[in-house]
N, C-alpha and C positions, 0 to 999 in steps of 0.2 A: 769652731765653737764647742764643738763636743768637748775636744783638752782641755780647754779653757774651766767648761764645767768640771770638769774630773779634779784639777787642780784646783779649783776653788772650794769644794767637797772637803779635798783631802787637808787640806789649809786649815779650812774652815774649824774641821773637826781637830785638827790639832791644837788650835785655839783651847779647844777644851781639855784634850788628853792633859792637859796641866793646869795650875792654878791661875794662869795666865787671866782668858777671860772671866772667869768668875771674879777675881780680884779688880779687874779694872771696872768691868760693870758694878760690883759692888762700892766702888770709890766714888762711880759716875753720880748712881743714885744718892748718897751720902751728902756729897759735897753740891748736888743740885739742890738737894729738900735745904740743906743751911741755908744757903746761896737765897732760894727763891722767901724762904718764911721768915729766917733772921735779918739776911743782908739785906734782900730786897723789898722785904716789907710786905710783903701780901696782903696780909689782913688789913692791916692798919691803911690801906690803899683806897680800901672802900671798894675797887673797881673789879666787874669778874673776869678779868682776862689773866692770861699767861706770861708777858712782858717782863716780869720780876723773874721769872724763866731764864726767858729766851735772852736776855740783856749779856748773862754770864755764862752764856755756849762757848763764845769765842776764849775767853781765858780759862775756861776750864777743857777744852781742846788743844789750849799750846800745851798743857802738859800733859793729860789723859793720852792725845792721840802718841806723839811722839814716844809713849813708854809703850805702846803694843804695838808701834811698826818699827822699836829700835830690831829688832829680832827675824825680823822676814826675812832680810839678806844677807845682815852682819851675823847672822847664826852659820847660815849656811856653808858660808866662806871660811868662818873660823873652825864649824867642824868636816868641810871637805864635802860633804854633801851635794853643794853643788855641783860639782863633777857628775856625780850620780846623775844630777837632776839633769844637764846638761846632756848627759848621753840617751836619757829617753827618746823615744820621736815624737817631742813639741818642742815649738821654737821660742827665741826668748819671748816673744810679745806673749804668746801666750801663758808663758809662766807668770810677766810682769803682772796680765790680767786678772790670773788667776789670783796669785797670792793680795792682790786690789781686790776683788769683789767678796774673797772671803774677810779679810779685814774689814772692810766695808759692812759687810753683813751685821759685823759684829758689833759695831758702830749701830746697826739700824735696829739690833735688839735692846741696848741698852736704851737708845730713844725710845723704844716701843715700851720699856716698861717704865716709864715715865707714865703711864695712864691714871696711875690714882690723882697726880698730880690737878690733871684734865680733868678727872672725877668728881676733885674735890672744887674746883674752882666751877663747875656745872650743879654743884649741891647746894654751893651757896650765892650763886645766882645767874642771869642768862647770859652766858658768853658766847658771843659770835664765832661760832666750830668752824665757820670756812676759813676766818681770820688763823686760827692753831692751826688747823690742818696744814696750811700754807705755812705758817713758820717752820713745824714743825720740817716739811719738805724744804725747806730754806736752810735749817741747821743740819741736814743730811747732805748737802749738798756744800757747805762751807765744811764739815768734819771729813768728806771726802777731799778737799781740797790740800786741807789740813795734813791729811792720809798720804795722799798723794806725792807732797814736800818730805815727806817726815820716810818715806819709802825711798824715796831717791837718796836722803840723807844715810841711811842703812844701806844702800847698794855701793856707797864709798868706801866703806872701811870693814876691817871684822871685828870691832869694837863695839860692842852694844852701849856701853855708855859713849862715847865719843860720838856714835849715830844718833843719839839722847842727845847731846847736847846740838849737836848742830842742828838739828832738825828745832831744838826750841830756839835758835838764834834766827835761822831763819825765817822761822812761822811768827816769830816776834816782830820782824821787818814786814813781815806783810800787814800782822795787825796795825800797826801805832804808824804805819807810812800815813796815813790819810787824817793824824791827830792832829793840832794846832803847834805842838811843840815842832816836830818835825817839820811843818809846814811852812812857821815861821823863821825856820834856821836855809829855808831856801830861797826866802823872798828878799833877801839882802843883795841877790845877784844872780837869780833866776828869772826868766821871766813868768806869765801864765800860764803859757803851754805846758813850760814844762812843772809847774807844780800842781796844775791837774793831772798834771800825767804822773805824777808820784803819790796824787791823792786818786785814781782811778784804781791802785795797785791796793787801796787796802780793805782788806774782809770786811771790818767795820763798815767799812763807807757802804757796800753792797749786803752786807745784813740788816743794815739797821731798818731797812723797808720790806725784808722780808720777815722779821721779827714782829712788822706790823700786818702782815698780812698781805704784800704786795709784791705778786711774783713776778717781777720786769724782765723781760727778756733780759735787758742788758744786764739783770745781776745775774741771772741762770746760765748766761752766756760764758760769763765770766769764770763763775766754778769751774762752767765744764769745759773751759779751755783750760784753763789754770790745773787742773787733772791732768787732759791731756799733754801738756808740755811737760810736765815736772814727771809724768810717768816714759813719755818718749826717751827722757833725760835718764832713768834710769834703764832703757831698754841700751842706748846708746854706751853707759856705763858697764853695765853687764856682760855686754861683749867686747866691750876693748877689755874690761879682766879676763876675759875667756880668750881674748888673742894674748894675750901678756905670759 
């Protein structure tokens, strides 16, 4: 645990030696204040809750997350670095974790400063805080997921755009697997098992009850498996480059 903490530190803070996070945190809040007051309607809702919010976490995730996790691994590789990293005394999982929790972090500032938002919707009238509270821990928990996919996609190549892109093709397949479109292009010659089981696969389908305030295990479960395989995936990638 201790490396783990150290690399997560040093990550973390690297996040800022450049315009990296500023920039994305700055994008985050921009494009949420449109999102929730133009696109979504807030006011004109009538209603005091956060939902005009939480509705566009997940598409402003496929491409917020994947542009500050193209960089964790596909930098590393293309400037040699990892070599360095690889000869310290910590092993891969722990670097995996590492460079996850500091990303992640960063991820959980930018939500955090989303409070005026919570502010504003508490000034103008009583909104149920345990319902936000819970979404909010709901879209930390699908942007880790997000994180997650989009780090493994960086641990393939040393192309930071090429990790950009795959990581939003992938993150794309998980959202819109549980849409109607998709759905319906499998019931021609699927049966139900298996198109619950492609509609089980998608973010959407397990945010949208957390968006309302409903932390079900099974969608909590879900994240934080979905974390854990996509980061195993890159632990398992990392050292076949390292055997190569």
């Amino acid at each position: 645990m201790r490396n783990i903490w150290i690399i997560t530190k040093r990550e973390f803070s690297s996040f800022f030696a450049t315009p990296v996070a500023y920039v994305f945190i700055a994008i985050f809040l921009m494009l949420s204040s449109i999102f929730t007051f133009f696109i979504g309607n807030l006011f004109e809702r009538g209603q005091a809750d956060l939902l005009p919010f939480f509705n566009f976490h997940p598409w402003l995730y496929l491409f917020l997350v994947p542009a500050i996790a193209m960089r964790t691994w596909a930098e590393e590789r293309k400037s040699g670095s990892i070599e360095l990293l690889m000869t310290l005394p910590v092993s891969v999982g722990e670097a995996v974790m590492g460079k996850f929790f500091a990303a992640w972090g960063v991820l959980a500032l930018a939500l955090a400063l989303t409070f005026p938002l919570w502010l504003t919707v508490s000034y103008l009238g009583a909104p149920d805080n345990g319902i936000i509270i819970a979404a909010y821990v709901g879209s930390w928990l699908m942007a880790g997921a997000f994180l997650a996919i989009s780090m493994c996609m960086s641990a393939m190549t040393k192309n930071q755009v090429v990790a950009f892109i795959l990581a939003i093709v992938v993150c794309f397949l998980f959202v819109v697997s549980g849409s109607g479109i998709v759905l319906d292009a499998f019931q021609h010659w699927a049966d139900n098992a298996v198109i619950d089981t492609v509609a089980s696969f998608s973010f959407l389908t397990h945010f949208e009850s957390m968006a309302k305030g409903v932390l079900a295990l099974n969608d909590v479960g879900y994240f934080l498996i979905t974390m854990g395989v996509w980061l195993y995936a890159s632990l398992v990638i990392i050292e076949q480059k390292k055997a190569d």
